[in-house]
Every structure is written in C-alpha cells, then in structure tokens.
C-alpha positions as CSV (number, residue, x, y, z in Angstrom):
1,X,127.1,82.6,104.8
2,X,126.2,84.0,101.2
3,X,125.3,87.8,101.6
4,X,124.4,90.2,98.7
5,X,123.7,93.5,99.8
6,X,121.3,95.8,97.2
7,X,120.7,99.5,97.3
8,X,117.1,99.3,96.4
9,X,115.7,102.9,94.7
10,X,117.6,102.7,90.6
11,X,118.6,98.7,91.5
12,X,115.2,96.9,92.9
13,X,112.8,99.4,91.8
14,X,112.9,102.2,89.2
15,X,113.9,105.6,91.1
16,X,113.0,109.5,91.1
17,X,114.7,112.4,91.2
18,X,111.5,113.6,93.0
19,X,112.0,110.5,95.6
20,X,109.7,107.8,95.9
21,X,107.3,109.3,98.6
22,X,104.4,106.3,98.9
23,X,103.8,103.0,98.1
24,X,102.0,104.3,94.9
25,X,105.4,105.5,93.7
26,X,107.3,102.1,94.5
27,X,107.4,100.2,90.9
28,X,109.8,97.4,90.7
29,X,111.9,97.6,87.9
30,X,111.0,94.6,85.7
31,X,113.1,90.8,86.8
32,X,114.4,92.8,89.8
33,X,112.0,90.7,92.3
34,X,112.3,87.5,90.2
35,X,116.5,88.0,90.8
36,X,116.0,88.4,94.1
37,X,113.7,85.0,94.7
38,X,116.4,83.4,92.6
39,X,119.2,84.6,94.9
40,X,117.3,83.3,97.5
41,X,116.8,79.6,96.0
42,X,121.1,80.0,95.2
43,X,121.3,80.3,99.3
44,X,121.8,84.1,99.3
45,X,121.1,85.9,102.4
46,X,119.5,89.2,100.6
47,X,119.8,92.5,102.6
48,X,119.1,96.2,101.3
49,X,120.8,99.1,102.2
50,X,119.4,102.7,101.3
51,X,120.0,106.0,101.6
52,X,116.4,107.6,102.3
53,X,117.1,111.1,102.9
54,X,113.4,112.0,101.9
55,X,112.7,111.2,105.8
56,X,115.6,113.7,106.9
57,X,114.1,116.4,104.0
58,X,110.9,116.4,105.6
59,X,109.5,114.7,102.5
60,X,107.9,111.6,104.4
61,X,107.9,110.0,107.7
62,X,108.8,106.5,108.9
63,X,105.4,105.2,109.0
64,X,105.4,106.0,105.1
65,X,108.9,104.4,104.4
66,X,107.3,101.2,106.4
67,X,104.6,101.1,103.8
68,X,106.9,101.2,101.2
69,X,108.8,98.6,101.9
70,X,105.8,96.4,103.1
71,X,104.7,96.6,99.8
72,X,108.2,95.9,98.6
73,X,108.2,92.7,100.5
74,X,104.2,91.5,99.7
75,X,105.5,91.9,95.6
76,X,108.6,89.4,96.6
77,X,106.4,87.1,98.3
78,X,104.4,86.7,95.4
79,X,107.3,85.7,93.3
80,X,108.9,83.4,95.9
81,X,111.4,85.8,97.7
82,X,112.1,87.7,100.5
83,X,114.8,90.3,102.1
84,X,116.3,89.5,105.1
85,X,117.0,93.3,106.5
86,X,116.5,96.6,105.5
87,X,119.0,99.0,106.7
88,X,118.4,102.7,106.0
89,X,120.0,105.8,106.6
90,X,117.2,108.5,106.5
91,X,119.3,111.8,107.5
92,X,119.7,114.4,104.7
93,X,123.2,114.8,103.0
94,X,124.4,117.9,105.3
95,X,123.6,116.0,108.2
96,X,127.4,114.2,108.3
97,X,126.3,111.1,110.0
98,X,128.2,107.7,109.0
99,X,125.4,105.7,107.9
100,X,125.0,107.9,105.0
101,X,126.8,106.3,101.5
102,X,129.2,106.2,100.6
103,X,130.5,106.2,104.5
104,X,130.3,103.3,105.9
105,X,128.2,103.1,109.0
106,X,125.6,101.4,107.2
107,X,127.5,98.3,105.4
108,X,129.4,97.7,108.7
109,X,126.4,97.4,111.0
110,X,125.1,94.7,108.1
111,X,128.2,92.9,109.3
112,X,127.9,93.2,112.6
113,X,124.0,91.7,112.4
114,X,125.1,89.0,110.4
115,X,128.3,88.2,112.3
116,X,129.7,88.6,108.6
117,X,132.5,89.6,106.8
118,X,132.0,91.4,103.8
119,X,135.2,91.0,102.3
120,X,133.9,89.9,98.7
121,X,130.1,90.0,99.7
122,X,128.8,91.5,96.2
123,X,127.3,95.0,96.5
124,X,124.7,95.9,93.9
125,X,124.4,99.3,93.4
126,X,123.4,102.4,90.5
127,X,125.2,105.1,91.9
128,X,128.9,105.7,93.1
129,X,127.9,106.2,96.8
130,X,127.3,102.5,96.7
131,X,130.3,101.6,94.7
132,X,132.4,103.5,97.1
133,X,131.0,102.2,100.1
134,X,131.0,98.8,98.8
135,X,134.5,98.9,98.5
136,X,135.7,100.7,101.5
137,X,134.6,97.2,103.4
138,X,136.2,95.1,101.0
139,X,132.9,94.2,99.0
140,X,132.8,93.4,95.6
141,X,131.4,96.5,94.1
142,X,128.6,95.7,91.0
143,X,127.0,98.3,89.0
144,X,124.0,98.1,87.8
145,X,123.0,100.5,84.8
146,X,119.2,100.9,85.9
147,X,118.3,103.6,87.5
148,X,121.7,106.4,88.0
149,X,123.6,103.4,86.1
150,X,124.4,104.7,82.6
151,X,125.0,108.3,84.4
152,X,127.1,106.8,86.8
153,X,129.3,104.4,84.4
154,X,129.8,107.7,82.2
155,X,130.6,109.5,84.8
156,X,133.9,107.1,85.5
157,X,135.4,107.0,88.7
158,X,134.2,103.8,90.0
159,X,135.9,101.6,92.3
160,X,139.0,99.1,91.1
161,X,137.3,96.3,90.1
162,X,133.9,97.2,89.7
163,X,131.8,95.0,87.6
164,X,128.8,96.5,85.4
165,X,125.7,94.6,84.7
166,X,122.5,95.5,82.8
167,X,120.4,95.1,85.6
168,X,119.5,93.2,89.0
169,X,118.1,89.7,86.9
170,X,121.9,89.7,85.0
171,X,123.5,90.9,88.0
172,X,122.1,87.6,90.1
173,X,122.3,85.7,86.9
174,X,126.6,86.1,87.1
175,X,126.7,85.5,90.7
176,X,124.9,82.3,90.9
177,X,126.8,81.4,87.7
178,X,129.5,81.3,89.5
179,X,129.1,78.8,91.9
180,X,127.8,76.2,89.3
C-alpha cells in the first residue's frame, strides 16, 4: 500500500498563528487539493495528521473541528480527491500526551489502521514537529515551505535526510515522479 501522511494547517491549507477556529477560516492553500486528487489518481492512500490544540485551549470544540474538516473534504471532492483518515491530536502542548508531534502516538496508530509500515511512507509537513515525528517511525520526512516552512528551513535542525519542497502540488509532483 502507498501511504502519504500530510499535516494539514501550513501544508493543505494556509495556517494562523491565531488557529483556524471555523470553516470560514479554512482556505486551502492554492494546488494543495489538486495534489492531493493527483496523489489519489498515483494510487496514494492520503491520510492527515494534525495537531489541533485549539480544542485542548478551549478555543473550539469537536463539533467545530468536524465542520472544518467537512468542508475540507466537500473542496477535495470538487477537484476529484479525497482523504482517507484524519487523525488529530487536540490536547494543548502541557498536556504530555503521545499523540502530540513530534511524539509519536499519532503516526503509529496510522500504522496500526492501515496494517502499514511507515518505514519510507513520505511525511509532508511545515514545521519540525512533523519532521521529527516523521522520522522517529522511519518516514521519509518532506518539508514543505508554506505555511511555518521558510521559518522552519531557516531555523535548521531538521531531520537526516529531509527533503524541501515549495509546496504540497511540487511535493506530490516528486513523489509520483518517481514511480514513472
């Protein structure tokens, strides 16, 4: 099985420091949705995993994050893709569960639904949590410089190996690449 596991908030749509709180807020980031429907097509098996410590931080509530990602989902049906889970971790940073990125609880239990390994899955992500989590499973860690990207690719640090893309569409654009 082909698996490609996206953080969503910097990688599918464009993120806030504020949090994206409602539907309203939720903008995909232009070609993010189009890469996704074209992962699809390539035999990809799309899943998202996101931190969403708004819902720990009081901020919104799981009938709101439902919303959100309904909407999510409608915008990729109109361009001829779909996600096949959304995994979420929505307790606040001081809360030290293991679901949290970079721990991770989250990336594991992706395998365990799938019945997949993810040694070499490719993890798309804009921040280092992702990178790092990526990695501590044996994923192939891929930055992407929307969203935290530049800041994070600045930053240095990342994970041995990590490869850095200008967004989702060039992202899926190398991985299907590679199998032609």
């Amino acid at each position: 099985m082909k698996l490609v596991i996206l953080d969503r908030d910097g990688v599918v749509n464009y993120d806030s420091a504020q949090f994206i709180k409602s539907p309203e807020e939720w903008k995909p980031i232009p070609g993010s949705l189009e890469a996704i429907a074209r992962l699809n097509q390539a035999g990809y098996r799309v899943v998202i995993a996101t931190n969403q410590s708004g819902i720990g931080r009081g901020l919104f509530d799981m009938a709101t994050l439902n919303a959100i990602h309904e909407k999510m989902i409608r915008e990729l049906g109109h361009v001829g893709g779909r996600v096949d889970a959304i995994f979420f971790c929505p307790h606040a940073a001081q809360s030290d569960c293991t679901c949290r990125k970079p721990k991770t609880g989250m990336f594991e239990e992706i395998g365990q639904r799938f019945n997949a390994t993810l040694a070499e899955a490719p993890a798309i992500g804009d921040s280092l949590r992702d990178l790092e989590a990526a990695a501590k499973v044996g994923a192939r860690p891929m930055l992407v410089l929307t969203g935290k990207g530049e800041k994070t690719l600045h930053a240095g640090g990342l994970p041995e190996g990590t490869e850095v893309f200008n967004n989702l569409a060039d992202a899926a654009k190398a991985l299907i690449a590679r199998e032609e």
